[in-house]
PyMOL Python script that loads the backbone (N, CA, C, O; Angstrom):
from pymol import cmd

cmd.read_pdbstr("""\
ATOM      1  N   UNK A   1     -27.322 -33.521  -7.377  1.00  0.00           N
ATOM      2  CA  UNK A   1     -26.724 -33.570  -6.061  1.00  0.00           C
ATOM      3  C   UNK A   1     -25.480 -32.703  -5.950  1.00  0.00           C
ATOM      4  O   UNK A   1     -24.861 -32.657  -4.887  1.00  0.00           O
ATOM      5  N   UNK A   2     -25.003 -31.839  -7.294  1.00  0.00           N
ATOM      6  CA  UNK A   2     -24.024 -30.866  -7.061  1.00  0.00           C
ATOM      7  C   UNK A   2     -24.308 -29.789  -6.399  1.00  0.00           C
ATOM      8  O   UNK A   2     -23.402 -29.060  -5.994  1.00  0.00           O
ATOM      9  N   UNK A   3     -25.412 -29.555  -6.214  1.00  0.00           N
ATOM     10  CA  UNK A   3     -26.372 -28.305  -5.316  1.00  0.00           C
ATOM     11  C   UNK A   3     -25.055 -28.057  -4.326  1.00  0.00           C
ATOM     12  O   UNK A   3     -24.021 -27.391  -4.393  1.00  0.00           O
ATOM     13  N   UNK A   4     -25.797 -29.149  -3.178  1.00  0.00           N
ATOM     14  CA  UNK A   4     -25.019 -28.602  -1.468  1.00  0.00           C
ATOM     15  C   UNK A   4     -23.849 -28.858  -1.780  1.00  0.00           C
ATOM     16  O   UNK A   4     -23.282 -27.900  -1.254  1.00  0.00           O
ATOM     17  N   UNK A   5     -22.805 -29.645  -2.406  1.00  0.00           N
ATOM     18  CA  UNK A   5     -21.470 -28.861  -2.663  1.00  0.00           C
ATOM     19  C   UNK A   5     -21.376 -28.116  -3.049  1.00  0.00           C
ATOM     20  O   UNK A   5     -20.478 -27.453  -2.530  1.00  0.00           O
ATOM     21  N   UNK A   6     -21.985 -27.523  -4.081  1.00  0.00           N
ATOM     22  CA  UNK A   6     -21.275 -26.235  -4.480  1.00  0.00           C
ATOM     23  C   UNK A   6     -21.770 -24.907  -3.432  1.00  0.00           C
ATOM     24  O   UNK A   6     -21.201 -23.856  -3.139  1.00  0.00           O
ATOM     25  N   UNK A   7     -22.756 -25.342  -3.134  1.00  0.00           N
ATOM     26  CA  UNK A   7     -23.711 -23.990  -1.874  1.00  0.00           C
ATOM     27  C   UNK A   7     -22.131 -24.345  -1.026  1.00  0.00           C
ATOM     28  O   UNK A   7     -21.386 -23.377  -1.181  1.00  0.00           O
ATOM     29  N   UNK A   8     -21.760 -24.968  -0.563  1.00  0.00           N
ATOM     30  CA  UNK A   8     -20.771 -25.533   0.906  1.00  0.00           C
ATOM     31  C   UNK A   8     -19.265 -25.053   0.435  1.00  0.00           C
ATOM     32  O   UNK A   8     -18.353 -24.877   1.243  1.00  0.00           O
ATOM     33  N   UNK A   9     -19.134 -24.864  -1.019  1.00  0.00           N
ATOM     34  CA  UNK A   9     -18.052 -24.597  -1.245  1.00  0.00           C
ATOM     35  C   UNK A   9     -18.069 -23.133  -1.211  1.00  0.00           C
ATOM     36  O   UNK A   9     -17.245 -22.503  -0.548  1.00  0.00           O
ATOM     37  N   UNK A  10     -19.132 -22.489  -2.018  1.00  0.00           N
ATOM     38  CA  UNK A  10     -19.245 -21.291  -2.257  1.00  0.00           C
ATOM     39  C   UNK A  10     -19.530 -20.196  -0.195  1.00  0.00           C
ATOM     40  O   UNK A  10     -19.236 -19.157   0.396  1.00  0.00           O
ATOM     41  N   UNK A  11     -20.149 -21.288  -0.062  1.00  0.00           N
ATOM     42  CA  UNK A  11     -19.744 -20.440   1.669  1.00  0.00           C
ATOM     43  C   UNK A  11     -18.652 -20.540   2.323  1.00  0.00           C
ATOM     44  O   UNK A  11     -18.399 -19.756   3.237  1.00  0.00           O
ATOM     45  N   UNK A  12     -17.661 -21.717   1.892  1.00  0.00           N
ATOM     46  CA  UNK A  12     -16.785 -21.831   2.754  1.00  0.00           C
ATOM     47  C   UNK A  12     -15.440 -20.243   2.067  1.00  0.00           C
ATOM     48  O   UNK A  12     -14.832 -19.365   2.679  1.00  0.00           O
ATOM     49  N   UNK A  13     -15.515 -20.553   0.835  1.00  0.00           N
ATOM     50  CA  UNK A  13     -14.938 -19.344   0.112  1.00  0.00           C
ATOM     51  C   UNK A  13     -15.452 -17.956   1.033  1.00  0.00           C
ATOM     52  O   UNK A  13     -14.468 -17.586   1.674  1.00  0.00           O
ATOM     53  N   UNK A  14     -16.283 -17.332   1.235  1.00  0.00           N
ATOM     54  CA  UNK A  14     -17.008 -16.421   1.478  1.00  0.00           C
ATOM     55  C   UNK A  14     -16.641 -15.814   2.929  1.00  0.00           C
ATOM     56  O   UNK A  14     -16.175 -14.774   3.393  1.00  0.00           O
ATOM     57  N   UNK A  15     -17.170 -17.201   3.427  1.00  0.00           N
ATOM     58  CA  UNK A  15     -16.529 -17.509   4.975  1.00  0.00           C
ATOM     59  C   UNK A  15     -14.786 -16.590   4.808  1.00  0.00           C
ATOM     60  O   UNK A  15     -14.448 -15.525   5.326  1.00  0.00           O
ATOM     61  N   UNK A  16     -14.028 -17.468   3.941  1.00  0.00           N
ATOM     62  CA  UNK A  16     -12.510 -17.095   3.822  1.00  0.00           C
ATOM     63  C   UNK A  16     -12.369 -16.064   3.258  1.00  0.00           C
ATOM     64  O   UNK A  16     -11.138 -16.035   3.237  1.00  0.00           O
ATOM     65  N   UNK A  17     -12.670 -15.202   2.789  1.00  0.00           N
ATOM     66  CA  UNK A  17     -13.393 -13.880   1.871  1.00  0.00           C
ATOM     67  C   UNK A  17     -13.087 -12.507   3.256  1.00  0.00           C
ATOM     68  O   UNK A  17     -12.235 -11.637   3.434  1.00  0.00           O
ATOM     69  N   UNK A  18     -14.322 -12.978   3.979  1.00  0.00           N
ATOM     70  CA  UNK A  18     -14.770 -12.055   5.059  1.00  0.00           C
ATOM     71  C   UNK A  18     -13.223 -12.241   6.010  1.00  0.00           C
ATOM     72  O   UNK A  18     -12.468 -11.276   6.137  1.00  0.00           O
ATOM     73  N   UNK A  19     -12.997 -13.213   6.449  1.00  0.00           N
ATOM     74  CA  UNK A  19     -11.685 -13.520   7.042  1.00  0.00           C
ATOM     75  C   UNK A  19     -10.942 -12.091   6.865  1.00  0.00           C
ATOM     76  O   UNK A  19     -11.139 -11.039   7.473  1.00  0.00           O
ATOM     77  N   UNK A  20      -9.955 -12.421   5.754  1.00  0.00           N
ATOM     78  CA  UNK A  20      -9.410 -12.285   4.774  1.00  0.00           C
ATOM     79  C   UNK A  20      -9.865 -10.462   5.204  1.00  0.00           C
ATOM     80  O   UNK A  20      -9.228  -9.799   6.023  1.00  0.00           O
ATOM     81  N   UNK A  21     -10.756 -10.085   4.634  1.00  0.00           N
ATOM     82  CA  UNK A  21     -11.465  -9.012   5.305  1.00  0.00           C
ATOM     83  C   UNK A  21     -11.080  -8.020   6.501  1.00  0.00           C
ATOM     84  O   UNK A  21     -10.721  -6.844   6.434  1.00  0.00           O
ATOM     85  N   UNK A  22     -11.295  -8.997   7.816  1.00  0.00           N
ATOM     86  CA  UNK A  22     -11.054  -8.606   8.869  1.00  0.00           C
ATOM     87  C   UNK A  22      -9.618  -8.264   8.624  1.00  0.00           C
ATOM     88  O   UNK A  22      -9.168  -7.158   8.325  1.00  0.00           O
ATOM     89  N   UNK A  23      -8.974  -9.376   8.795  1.00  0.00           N
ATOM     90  CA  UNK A  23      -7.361  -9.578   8.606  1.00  0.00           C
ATOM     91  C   UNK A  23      -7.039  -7.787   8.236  1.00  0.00           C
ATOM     92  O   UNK A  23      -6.942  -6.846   9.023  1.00  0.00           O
ATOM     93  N   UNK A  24      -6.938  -7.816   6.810  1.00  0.00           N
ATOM     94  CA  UNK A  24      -7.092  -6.054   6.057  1.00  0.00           C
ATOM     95  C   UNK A  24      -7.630  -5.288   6.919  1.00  0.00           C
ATOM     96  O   UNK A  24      -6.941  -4.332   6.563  1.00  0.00           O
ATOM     97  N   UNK A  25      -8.255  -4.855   7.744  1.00  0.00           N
ATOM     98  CA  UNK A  25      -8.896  -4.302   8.164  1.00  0.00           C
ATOM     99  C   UNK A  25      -8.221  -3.915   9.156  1.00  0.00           C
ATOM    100  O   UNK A  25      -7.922  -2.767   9.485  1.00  0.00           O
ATOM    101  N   UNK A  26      -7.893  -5.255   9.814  1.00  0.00           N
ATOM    102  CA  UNK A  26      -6.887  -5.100  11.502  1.00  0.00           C
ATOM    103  C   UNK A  26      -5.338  -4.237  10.776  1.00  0.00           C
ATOM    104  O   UNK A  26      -4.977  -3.098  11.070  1.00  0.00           O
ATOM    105  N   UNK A  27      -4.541  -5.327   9.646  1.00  0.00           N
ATOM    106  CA  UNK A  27      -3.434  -4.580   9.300  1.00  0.00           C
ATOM    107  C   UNK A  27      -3.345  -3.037   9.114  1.00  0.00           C
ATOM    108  O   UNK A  27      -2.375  -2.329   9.383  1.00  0.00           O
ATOM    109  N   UNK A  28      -4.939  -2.528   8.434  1.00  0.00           N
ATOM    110  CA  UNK A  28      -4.743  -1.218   8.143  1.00  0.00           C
ATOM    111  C   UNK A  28      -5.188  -0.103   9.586  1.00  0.00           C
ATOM    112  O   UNK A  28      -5.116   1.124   9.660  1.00  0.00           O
ATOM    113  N   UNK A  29      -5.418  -0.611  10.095  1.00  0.00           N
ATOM    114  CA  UNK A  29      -5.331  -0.308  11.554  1.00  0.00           C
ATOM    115  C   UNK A  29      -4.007  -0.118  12.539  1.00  0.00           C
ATOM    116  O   UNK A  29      -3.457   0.741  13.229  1.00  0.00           O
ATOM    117  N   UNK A  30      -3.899  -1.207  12.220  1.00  0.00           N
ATOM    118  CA  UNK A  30      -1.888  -0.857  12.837  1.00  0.00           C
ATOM    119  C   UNK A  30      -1.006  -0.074  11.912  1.00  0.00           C
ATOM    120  O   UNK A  30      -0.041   0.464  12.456  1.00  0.00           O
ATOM    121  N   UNK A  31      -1.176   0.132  10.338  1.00  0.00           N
ATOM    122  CA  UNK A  31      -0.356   1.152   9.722  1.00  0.00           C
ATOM    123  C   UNK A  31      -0.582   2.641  10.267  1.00  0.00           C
ATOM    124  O   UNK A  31       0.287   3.481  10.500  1.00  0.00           O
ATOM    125  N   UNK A  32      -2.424   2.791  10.457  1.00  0.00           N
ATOM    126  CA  UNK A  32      -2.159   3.841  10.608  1.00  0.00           C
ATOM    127  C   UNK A  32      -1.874   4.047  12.434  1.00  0.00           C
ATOM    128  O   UNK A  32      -1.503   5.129  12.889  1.00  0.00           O
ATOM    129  N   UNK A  33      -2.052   3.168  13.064  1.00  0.00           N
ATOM    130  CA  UNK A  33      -1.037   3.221  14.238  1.00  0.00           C
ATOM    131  C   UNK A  33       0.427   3.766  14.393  1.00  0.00           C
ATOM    132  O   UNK A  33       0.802   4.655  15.157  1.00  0.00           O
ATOM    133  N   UNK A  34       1.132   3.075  13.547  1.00  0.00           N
ATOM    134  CA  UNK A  34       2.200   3.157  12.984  1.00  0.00           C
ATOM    135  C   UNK A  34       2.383   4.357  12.456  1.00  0.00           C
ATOM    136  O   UNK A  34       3.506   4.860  12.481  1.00  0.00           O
ATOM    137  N   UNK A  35       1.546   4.866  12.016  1.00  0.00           N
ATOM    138  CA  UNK A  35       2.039   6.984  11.211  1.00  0.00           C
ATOM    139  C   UNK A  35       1.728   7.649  11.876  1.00  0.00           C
ATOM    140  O   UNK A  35       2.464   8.633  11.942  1.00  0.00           O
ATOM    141  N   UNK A  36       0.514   7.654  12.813  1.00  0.00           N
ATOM    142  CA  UNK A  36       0.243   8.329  13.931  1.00  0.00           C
ATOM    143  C   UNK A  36       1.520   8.558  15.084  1.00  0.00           C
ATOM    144  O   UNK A  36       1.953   9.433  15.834  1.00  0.00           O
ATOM    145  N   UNK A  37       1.751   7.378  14.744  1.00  0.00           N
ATOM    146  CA  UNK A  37       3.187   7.175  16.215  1.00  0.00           C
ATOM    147  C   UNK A  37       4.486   7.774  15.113  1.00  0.00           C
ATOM    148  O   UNK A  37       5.517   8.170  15.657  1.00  0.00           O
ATOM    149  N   UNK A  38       4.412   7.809  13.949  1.00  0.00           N
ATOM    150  CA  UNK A  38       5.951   8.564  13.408  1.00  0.00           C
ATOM    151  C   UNK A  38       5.524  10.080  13.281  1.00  0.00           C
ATOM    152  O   UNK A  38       6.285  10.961  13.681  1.00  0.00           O
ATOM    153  N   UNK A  39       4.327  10.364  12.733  1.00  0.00           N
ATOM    154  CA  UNK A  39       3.773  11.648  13.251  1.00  0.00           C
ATOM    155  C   UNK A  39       4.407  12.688  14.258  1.00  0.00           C
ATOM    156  O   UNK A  39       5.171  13.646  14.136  1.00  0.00           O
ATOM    157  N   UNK A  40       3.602  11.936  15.548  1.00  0.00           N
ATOM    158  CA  UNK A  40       3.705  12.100  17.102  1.00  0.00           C
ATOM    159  C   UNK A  40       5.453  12.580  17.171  1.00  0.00           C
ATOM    160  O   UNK A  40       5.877  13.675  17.541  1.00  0.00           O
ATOM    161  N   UNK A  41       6.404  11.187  16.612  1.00  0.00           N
ATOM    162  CA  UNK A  41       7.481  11.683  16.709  1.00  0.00           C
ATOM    163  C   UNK A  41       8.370  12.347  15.773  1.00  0.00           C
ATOM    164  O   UNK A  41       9.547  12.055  15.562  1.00  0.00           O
ATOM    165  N   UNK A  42       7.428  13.624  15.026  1.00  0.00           N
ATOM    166  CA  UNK A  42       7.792  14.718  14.405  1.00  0.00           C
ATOM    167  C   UNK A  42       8.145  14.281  12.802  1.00  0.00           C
ATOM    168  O   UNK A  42       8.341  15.137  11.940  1.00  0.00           O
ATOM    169  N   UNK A  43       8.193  12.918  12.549  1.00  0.00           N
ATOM    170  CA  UNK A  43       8.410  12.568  11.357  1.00  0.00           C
ATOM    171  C   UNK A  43       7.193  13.258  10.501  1.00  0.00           C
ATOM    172  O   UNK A  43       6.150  13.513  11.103  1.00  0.00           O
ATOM    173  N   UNK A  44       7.344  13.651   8.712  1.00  0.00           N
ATOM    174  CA  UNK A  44       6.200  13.937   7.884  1.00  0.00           C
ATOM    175  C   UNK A  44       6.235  12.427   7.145  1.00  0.00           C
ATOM    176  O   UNK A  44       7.143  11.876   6.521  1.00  0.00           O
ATOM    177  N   UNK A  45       4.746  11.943   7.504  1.00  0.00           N
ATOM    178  CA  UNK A  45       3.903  10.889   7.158  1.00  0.00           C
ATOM    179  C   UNK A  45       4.064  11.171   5.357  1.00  0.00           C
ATOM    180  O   UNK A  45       4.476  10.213   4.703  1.00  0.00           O
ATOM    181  N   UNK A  46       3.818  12.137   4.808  1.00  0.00           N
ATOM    182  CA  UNK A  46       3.793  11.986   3.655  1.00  0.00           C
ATOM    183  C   UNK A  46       4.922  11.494   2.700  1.00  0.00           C
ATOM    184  O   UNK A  46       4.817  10.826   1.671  1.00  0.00           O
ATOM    185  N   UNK A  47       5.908  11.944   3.243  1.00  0.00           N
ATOM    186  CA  UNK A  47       7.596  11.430   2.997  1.00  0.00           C
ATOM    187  C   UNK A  47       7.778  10.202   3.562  1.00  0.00           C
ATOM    188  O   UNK A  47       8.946   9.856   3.381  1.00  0.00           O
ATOM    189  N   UNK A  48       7.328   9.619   3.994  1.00  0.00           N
ATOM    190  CA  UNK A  48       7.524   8.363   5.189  1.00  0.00           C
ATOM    191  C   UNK A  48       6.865   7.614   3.750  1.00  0.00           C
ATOM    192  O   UNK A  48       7.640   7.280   2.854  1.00  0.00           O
ATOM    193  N   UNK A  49       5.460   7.399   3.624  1.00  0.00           N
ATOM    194  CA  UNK A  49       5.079   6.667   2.424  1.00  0.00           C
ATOM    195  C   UNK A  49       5.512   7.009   1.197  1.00  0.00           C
ATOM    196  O   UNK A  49       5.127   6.176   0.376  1.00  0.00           O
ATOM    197  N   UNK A  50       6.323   8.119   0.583  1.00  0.00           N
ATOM    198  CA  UNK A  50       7.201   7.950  -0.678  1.00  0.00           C
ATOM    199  C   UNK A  50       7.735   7.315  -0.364  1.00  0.00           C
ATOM    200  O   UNK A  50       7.618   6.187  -0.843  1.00  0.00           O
ATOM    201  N   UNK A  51       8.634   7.546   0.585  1.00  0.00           N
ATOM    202  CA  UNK A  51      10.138   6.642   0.706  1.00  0.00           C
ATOM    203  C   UNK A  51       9.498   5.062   0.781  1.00  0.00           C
ATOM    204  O   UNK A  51      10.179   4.168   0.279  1.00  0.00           O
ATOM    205  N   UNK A  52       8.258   4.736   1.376  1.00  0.00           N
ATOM    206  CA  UNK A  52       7.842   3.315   1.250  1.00  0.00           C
ATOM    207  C   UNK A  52       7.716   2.884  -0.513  1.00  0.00           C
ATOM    208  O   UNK A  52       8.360   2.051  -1.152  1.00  0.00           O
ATOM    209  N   UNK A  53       6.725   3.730  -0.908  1.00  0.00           N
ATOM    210  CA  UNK A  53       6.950   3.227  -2.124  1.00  0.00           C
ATOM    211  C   UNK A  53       8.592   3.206  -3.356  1.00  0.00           C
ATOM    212  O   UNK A  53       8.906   2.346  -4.179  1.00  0.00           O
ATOM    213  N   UNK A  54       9.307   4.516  -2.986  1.00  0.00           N
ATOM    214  CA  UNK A  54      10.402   3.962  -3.803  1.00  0.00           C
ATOM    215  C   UNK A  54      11.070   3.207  -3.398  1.00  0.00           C
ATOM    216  O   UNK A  54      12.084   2.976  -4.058  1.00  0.00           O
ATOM    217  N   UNK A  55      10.876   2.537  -2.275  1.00  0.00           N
ATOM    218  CA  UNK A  55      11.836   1.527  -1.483  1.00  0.00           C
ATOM    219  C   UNK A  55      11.254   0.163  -2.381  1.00  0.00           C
ATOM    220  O   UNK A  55      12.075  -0.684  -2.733  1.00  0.00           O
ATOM    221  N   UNK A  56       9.645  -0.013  -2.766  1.00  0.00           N
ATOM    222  CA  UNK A  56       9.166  -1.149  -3.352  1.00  0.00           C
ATOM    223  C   UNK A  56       9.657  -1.194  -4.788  1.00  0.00           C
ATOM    224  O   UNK A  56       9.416  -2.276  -5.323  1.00  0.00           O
ATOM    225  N   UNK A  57      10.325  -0.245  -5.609  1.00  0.00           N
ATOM    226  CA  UNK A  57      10.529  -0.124  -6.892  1.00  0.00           C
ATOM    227  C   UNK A  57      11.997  -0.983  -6.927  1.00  0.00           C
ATOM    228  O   UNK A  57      12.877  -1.192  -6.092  1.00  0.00           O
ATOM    229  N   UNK A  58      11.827  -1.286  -8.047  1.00  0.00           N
ATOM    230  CA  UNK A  58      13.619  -1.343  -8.700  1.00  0.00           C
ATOM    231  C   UNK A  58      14.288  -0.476  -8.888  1.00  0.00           C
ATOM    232  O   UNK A  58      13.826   0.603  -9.260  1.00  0.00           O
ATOM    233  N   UNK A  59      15.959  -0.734  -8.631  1.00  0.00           N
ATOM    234  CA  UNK A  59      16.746   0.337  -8.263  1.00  0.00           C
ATOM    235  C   UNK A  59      16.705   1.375  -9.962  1.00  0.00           C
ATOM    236  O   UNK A  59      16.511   2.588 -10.045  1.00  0.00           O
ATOM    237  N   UNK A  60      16.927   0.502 -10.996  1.00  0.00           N
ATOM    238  CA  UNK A  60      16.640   1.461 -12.339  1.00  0.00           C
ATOM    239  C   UNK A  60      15.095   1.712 -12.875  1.00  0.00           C
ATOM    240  O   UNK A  60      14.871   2.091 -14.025  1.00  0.00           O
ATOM    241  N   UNK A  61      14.238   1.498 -12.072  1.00  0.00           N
ATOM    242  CA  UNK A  61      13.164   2.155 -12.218  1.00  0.00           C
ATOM    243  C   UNK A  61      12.717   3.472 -11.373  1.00  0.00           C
ATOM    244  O   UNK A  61      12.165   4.494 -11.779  1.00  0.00           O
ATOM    245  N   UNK A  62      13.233   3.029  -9.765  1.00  0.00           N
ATOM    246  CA  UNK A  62      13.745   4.304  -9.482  1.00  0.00           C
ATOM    247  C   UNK A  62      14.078   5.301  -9.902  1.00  0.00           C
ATOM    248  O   UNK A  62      13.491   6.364  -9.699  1.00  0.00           O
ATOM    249  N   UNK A  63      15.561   5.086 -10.883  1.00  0.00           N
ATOM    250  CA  UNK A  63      16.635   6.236 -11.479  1.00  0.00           C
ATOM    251  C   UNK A  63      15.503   6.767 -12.174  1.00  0.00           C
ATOM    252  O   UNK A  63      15.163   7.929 -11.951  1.00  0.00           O
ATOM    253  N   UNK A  64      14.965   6.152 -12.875  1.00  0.00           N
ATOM    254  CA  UNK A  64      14.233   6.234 -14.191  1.00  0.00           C
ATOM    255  C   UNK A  64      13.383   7.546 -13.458  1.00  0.00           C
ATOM    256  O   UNK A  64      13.750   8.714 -13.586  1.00  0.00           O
ATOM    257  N   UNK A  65      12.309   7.167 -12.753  1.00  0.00           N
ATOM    258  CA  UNK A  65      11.083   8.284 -11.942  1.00  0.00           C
ATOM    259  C   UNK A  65      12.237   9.611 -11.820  1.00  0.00           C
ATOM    260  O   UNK A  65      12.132  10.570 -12.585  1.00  0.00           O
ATOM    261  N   UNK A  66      12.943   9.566 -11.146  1.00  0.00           N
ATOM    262  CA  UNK A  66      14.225  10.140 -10.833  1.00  0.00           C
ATOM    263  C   UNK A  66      14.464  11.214 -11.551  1.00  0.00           C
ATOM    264  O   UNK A  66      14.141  12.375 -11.299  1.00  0.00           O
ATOM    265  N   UNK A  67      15.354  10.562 -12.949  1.00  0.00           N
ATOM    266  CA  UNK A  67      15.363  11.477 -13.581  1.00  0.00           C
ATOM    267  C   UNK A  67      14.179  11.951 -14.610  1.00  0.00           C
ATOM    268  O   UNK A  67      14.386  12.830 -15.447  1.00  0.00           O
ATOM    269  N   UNK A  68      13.071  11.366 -14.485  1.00  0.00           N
ATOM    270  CA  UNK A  68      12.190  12.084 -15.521  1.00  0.00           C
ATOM    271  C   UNK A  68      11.473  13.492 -14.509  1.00  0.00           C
ATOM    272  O   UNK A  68      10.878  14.392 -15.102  1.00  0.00           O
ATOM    273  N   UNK A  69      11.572  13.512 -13.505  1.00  0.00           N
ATOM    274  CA  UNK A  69      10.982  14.212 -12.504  1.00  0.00           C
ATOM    275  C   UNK A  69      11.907  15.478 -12.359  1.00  0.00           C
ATOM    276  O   UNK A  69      11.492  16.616 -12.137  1.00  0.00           O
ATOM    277  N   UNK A  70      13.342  15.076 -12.531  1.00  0.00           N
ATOM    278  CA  UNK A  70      14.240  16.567 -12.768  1.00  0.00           C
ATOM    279  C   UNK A  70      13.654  16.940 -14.154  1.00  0.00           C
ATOM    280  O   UNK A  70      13.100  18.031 -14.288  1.00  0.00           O
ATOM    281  N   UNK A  71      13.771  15.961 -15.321  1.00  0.00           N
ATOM    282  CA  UNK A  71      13.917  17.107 -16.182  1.00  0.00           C
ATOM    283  C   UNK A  71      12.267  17.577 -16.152  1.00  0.00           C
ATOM    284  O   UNK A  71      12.181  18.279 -17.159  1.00  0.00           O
ATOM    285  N   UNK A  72      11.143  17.550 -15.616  1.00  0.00           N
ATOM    286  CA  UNK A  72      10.218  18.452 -15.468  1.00  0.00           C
ATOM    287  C   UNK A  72      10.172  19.508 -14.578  1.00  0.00           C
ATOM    288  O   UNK A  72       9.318  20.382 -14.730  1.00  0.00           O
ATOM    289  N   UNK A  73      11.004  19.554 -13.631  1.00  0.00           N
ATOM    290  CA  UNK A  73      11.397  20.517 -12.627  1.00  0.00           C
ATOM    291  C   UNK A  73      12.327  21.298 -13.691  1.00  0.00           C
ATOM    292  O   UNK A  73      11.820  22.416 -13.773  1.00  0.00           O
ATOM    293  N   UNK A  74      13.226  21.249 -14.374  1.00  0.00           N
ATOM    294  CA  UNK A  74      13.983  21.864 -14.593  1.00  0.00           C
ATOM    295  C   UNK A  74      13.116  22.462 -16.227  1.00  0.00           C
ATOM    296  O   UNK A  74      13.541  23.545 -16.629  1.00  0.00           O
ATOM    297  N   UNK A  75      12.381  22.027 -16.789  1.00  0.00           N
ATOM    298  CA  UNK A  75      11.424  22.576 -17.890  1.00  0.00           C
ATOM    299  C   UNK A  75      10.320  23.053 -17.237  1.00  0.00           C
ATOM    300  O   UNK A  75       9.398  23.386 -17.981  1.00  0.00           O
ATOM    301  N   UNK A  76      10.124  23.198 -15.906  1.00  0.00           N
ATOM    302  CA  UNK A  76       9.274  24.218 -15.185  1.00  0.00           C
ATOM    303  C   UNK A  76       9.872  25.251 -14.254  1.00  0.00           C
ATOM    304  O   UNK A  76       9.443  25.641 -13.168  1.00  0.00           O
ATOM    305  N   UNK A  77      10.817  25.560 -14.832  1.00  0.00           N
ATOM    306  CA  UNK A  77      12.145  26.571 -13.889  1.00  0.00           C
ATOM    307  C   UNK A  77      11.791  26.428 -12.713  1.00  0.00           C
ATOM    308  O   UNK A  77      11.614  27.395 -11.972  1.00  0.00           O
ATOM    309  N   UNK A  78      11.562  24.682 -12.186  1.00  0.00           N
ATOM    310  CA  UNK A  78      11.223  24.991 -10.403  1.00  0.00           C
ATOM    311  C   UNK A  78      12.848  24.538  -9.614  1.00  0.00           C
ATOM    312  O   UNK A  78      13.080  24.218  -8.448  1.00  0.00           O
ATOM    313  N   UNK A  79      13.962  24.705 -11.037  1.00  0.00           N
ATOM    314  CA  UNK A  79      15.751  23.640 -10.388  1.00  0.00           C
ATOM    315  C   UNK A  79      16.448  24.468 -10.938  1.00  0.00           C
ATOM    316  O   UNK A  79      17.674  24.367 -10.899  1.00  0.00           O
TER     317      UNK A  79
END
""", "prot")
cmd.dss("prot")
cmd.show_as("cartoon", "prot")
cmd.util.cbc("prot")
cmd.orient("prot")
């Protein structure tokens, strides 16, 4: 008799799955709403999401990217 619970559990998951789904789906819809419209107002989208991601880092993990990124610029005479 564990059958239809577990069938009932395993759909209700699934059910919340697909949700879950949409949800992602709608959010990534309004981001790119959102770059389209910083776009539009002359901002570069590609700099817009660095700055998102080093904004998610720690401030000395930051430094860290930071400076490992000069000294390859500067051992590729591009500094």
């Amino acid at each position: 008799m564990t059958e239809p619970v577990a069938a009932d559990e395993l759909r209700l998951l699934i059910e919340r799955a697909e949700r879950l789904e949409d949800e992602k789906k709608g959010l990534a819809d309004d981001l790119k709403d959102v770059m389209a419209e910083a776009k539009g107002r002359g901002f570069d989208v590609k700099m817009i999401r660095q700055v998102m991601r080093l904004r998610k880092m720690e401030k000395h993990h930051r430094d860290e990217a930071e400076a490992i990124l000069e000294t390859y610029l500067i051992a590729l005479g591009m500094k």
